[in-house]
Every structure is written in structure tokens, then in C-alpha cells.
C-alpha positions in Angstrom: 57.1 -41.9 -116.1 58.1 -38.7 -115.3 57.8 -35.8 -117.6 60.9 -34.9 -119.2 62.8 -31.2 -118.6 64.8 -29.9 -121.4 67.8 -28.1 -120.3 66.6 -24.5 -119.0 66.5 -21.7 -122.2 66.9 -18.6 -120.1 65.3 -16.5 -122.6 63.6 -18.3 -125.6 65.3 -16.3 -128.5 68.5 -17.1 -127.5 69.4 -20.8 -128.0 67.1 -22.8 -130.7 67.1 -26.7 -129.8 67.5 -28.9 -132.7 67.3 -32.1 -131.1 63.9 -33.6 -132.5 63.0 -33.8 -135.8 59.0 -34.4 -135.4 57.0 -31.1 -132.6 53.7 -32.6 -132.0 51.5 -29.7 -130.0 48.9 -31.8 -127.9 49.7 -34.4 -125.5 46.3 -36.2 -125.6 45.0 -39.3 -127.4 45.5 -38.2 -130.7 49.7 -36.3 -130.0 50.9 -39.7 -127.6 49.5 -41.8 -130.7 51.4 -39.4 -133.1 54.7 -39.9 -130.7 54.8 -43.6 -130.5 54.0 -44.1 -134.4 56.8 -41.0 -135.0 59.3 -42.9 -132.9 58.8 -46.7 -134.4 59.7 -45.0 -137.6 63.2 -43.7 -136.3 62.2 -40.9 -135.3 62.9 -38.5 -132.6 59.6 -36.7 -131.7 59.2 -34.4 -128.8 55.2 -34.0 -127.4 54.4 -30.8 -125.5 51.5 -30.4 -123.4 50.0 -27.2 -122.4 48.2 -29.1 -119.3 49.1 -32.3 -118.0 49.7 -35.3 -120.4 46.4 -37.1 -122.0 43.9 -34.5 -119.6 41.6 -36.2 -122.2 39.1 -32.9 -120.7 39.6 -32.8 -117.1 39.4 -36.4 -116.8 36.1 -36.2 -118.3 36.7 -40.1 -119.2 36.8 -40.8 -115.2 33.2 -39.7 -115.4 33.3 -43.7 -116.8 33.4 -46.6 -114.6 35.0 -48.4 -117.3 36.7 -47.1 -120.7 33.2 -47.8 -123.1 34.1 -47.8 -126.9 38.0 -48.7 -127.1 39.0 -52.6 -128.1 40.9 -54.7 -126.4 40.0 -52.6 -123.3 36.8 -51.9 -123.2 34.9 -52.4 -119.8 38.4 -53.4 -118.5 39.7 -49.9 -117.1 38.5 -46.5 -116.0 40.1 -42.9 -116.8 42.8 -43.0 -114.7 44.2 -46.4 -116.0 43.8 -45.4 -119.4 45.9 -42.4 -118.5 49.1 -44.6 -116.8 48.8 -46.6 -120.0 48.9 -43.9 -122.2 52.4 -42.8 -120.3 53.4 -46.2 -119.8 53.5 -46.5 -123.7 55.7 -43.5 -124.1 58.4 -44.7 -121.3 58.4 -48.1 -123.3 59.0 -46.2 -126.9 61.3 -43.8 -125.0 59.5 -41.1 -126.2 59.7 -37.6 -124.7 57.3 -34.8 -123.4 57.2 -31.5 -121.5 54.0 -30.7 -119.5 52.5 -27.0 -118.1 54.4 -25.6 -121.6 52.4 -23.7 -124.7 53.0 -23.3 -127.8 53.2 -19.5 -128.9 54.1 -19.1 -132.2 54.8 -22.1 -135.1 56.6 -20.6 -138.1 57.2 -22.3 -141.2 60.5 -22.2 -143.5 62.0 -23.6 -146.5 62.4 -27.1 -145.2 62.3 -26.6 -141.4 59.5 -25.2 -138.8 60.4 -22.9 -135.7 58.5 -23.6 -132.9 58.2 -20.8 -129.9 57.5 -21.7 -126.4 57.5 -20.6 -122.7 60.0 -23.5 -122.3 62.6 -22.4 -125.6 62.3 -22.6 -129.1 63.1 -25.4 -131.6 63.6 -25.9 -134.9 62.5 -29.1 -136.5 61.6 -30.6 -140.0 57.4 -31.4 -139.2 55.0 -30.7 -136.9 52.2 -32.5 -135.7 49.3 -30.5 -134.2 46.8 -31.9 -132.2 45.7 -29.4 -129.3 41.8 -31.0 -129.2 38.6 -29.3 -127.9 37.5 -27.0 -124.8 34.1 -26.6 -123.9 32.0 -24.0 -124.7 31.2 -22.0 -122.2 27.8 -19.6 -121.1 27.0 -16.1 -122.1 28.3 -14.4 -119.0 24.7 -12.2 -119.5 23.3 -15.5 -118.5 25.6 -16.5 -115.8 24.6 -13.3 -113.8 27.7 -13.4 -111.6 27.4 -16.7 -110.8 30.8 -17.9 -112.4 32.0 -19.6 -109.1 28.9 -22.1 -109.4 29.3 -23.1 -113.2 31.3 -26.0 -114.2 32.4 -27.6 -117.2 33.5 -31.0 -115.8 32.2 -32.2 -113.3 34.9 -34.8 -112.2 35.6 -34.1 -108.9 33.3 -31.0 -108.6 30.7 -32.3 -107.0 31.7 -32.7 -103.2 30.2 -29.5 -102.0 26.6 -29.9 -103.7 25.8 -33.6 -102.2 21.9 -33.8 -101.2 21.3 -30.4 -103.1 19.6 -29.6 -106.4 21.5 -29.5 -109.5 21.7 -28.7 -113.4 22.8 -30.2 -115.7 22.7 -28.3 -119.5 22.8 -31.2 -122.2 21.5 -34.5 -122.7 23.8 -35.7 -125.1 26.2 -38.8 -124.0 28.3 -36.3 -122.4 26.0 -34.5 -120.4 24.2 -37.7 -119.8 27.5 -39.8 -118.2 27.2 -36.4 -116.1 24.2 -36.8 -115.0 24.7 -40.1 -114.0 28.1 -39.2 -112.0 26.8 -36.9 -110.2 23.4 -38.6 -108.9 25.5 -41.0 -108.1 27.0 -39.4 -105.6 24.3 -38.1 -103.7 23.2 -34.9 -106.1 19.9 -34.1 -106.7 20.0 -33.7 -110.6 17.7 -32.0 -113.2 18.8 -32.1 -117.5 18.2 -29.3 -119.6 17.7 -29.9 -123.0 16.7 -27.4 -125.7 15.2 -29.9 -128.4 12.4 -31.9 -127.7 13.8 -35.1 -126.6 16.7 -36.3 -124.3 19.7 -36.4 -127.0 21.7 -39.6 -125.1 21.5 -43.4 -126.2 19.3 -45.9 -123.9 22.4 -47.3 -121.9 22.5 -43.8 -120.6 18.9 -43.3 -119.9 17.8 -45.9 -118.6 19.9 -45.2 -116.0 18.2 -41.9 -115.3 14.8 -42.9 -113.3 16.6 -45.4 -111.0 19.3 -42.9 -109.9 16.4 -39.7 -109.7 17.2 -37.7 -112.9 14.5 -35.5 -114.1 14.6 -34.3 -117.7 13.0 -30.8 -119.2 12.9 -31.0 -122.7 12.4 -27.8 -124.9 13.9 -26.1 -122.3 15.8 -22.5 -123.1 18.0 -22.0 -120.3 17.6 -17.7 -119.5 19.8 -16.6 -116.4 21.1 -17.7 -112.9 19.5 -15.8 -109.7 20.8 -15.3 -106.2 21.5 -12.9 -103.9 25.1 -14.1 -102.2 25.0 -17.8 -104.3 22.8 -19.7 -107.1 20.0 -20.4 -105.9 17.7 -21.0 -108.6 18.0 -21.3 -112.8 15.5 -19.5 -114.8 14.6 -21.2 -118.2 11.6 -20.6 -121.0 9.1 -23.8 -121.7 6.2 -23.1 -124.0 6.8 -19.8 -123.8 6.5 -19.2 -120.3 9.4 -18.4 -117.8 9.9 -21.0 -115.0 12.2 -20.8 -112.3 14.0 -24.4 -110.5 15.6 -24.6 -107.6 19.7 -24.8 -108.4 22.8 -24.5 -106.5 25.2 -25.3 -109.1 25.2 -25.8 -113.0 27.2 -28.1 -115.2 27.4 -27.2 -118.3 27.5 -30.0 -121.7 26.4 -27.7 -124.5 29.4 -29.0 -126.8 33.1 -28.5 -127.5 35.3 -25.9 -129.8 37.9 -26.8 -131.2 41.8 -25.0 -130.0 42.7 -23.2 -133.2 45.3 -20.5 -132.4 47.8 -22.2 -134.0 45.5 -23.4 -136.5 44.3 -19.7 -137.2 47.8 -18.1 -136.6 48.8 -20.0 -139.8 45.2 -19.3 -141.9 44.5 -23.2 -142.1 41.1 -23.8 -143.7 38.5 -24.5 -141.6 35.4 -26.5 -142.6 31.3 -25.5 -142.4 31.3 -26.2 -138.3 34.8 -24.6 -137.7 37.1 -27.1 -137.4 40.0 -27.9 -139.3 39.6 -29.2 -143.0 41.9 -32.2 -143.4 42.0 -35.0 -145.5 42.3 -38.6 -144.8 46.6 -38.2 -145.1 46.2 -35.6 -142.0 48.2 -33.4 -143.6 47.4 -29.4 -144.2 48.3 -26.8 -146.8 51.0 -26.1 -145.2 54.4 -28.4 -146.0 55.4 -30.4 -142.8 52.5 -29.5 -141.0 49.9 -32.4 -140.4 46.7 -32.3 -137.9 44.9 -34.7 -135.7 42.1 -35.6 -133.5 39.3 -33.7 -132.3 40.5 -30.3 -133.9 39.3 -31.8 -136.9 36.0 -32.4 -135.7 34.4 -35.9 -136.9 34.2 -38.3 -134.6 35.2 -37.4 -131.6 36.1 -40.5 -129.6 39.4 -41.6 -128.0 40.2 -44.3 -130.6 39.2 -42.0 -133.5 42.0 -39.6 -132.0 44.4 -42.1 -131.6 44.2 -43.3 -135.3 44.2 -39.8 -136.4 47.4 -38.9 -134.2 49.4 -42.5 -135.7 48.1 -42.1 -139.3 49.5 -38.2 -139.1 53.1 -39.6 -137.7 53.3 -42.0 -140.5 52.8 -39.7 -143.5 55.3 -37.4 -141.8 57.7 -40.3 -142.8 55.7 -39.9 -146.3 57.2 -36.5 -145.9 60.2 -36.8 -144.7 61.3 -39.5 -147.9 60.1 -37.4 -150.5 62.0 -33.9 -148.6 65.3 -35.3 -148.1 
């Protein structure tokens, strides 16, 4: 399916669209979920994506052979399926969406929200927000003009280092299925991890002496050196500095959540700085729910797509008691 373009809004102040009742701000697991639910409830909901629809990270599912952790298909696709299905589902709800278009501005009324975007602005009676994680990213003190060589995902980025030494900063799963990707394509691979033991569950590392990982626990990554390129990561054991061979660095140190709209509208944030919801998804604000990662928890494709259909169907909640 194709995405859908609105007719053309020449300048976004001039012409306010009315024709969807539900905005959901996200187009990954959590805002398709959110769109399907909206629309089996009679709804007409309209899903724009800043990126591409269900980027799910830069693909950082493909890093999977198969989809681990989702019933029904688990062990039966990889990313790239998941993501057809995901759009299949829409086309067969007939449920629309706009890619490469941000949100700017969400402003709530008596009984109505204008949304502002690069595409035109709308007005519509809820909104659904559910714009996910990014990664965090390295002090650029220790990235030492090294930009070019860090990555965040490492889908795809991998064709220029083949037979060459890597890093790779964090052993969790993510970092791990990483790992794992990348020695598997002919990388020579090294983990980082700053606690003491390798953070990942055994289906990950057992995989790691086969395939030629090395680990370095309690390990405080200090600065990348080279003259032209990277050439060699400098990190603190016991103390002492040590210096590795490196040509490129990917990083897995964790995720933040996207919270401009969340912050542009003072929503409350909880002790690790991600939205505070309850189990209804819905926020302080009146016809303004939340969903998926942004709200921290457990962030796993399934947990996102429960989130996104259990926010769509308390905005029906909403709608009955706001008529």
C-alpha cells in the first residue's frame, strides 16, 4: 500500500482539514495498532509518520532472522515481513497515513485539538501520540571527530568494515543481536560493557564464541583516536587506559524517549523520563492518549501494539462520554 497524499495545503495556516476525527503522531507498532483498533470502532483516524511507516529503529528488527517474541509469528518472519504486514493491515482496514511529515505543534481546545504540520493542519476531536524512542547518542568529547564512523544501527552499515575490527558499546539484547549481525557478516567484533558481566540472555551469547565475539567487561569507554579515520578506541579497565584496535563503533547504550510533543504540552514524566500513563493510556490532558515505548515499560513490539489498540479504544471511551 502506498502512502496516502492529502490534497496539497499551500501554506499550513490557511486551510484546516477536518476530515479525521482520531490524529495518531507515530506510525510504528504502537500508532498502526492505534489506527486499526480507531477504525473498527467507526472511526476515521489519520496516522502520520515523521520517517517511513513502522521504521521500528532503522530496521533494527531486520537485525533478526526471524520476528523472536510476537505470537502467532514468532520464528515465522523477519523485519521486513513484519513491516508489509504491518501495511498490509492498514490497506485492509482502509486506514490512512502520510510519511516524511512532522508534527510541530498539537494545541488543545474546548472539545477539539489542532494539529500543525509541514503537510497542513487539522483539527480533530483526539489524538493519539505515540512517536517511540531514539537512541542515545555519544558525548561528541568522546567521539573526537569521528562522527562519520559511529553508528546507531547497524542494519545495513556494515558493508565497508568486513574483515576489520569493530566495537560494539552494550551487551544488552540489543547490542548483543548486533554483535551477532555483524560477525556474521565477516566483522571482526569486540563488546563493551561497563558493568561487570555481559548484560544479554544465553540465546544471545552463546552465540558469541562460535561467531568470534570477544567481550570486555567493566569497561569505560574514553575517546576515539585517528589521524584521517578511527583507528583505535580508548577505554579505562581497573583503572588503567587501554587502547583496541577499531575502525568503526556501534553504539547500544539505550534509548530516549521522543517528547517534544510530550514536553510542549507539560505532560508528566515519570523517575526515568518517560511519560507517566496509566493503564487507560490516557494523559492529563482531555482527548490526548499515549502509547508505546514513550512510556517506557516494556519495550517490545507486542507491548507497543497493545498499548497503541488499548489507547484507540478508550478514545471511543472518550468520544461517548464527549458527545
Amino acid at each position: 500500500m502506498q502512502s496516502h497524499t492529502l490534497r496539497p495545503v499551500s501554506d499550513k495556516r490557511s486551510e484546516v482539514i477536518e476530515d479525521y476525527n482520531v490524529i495518531i503522531v507515530g506510525g510504528g507498532p504502537a500508532g498502526i495498532s492505534a489506527g486499526i483498533y480507531a477504525k473498527y470502532d467507526g472511526n476515521n483516524p489519520l496516522i502520520i509518520e515523521e520517517k517511513t511507516l513502522a521504521w521500528i529503529p532503522e530496521k533494527h528488527v531486520n537485525l533478526l532472522e526471524k520476528l523472536e517474541g510476537f505470537p502467532a509469528l514468532l520464528n515465522t518472519v523477519n523485519g521486513t515481513q513484519l513491516v508489509d504486514r504491518f501495511r498490509f493491515s492498514l490497506s485492509e482496514m482502509g486506514v490512512e497515513y502520510i510519511e516524511g511529515v512532522r508534527v510541530e505543534k498539537v494545541t488543545p481546545g474546548d472539545g477539539e485539538i489542532i494539529v500543525e504540520t509541514t503537510n497542513g493542519t487539522y483539527k480533530t476531536r483526539a489524538v493519539i501520540v505515540a512517536t517511540g524512542t531514539v537512541p542515545i547518542t555519544l558525548d561528541t568529547k568522546l567521539v573526537n571527530g569521528h562522527k562519520k564512523e559511529v553508528y546507531y544501527f547497524a542494519y545495513n552499515n556494515f558493508k565497508d568494515y568486513i574483515g576489520k575490527e569493530v566495537a560494539v558499546l552494550g551487551s544488552r539484547n540489543s547490542g548483543s543481536t548486533a554483535a551477532i549481525y555483524l560477525a556474521k557478516r565477516g566483522l571482526k567484533v569486540t563488546i563493551f560493557e561497563i558493568k561487570d558481566t555481559v548484560q544479554a540472555k544465553y540465546k544471545h551469547t552463546q552465540h558469541f564464541e562460535p561467531l568470534g565475539i570477544k567481550t570486555i567487561t567493566s569497561a569505560k569507554v574514553k575517546r576515539l583516536e585517528g589521524s584521517q579515520s578511527l583507528e583505535r578506541l580508548v577505554y579505562e579497565k581497573d583503572g588503567q587506559d587501554q587502547t583496541i584496535d577499531c575502525r568503526a563503533v556501534f553504539c547500544y547504550i539505550g534509548v530516549r524517549p521522543l517528547l517534544d510533543i510530550a514536553n510542549d504540552l507539560k505532560l508528566p514524566l515519570n523517575e526515568q523520563g518517560y511519560v507517566d500513563t496509566n493503564f487507560y493510556q490516557t494523559s492529563p490532558t482531555p482527548g490526548l492518549f499515549v502509547a508505546g515505548d514513550m512510556c517506557g515499560d516494556l519495550k517490545h513490539i507486542i507491548a507497543a501494539c497493545g498499548q497503541g489498540a488499548k489507547a484507540a479504544y478508550n478514545v471511543n471511551k472518550y468520544f461517548s462520554a464527549h458527545k
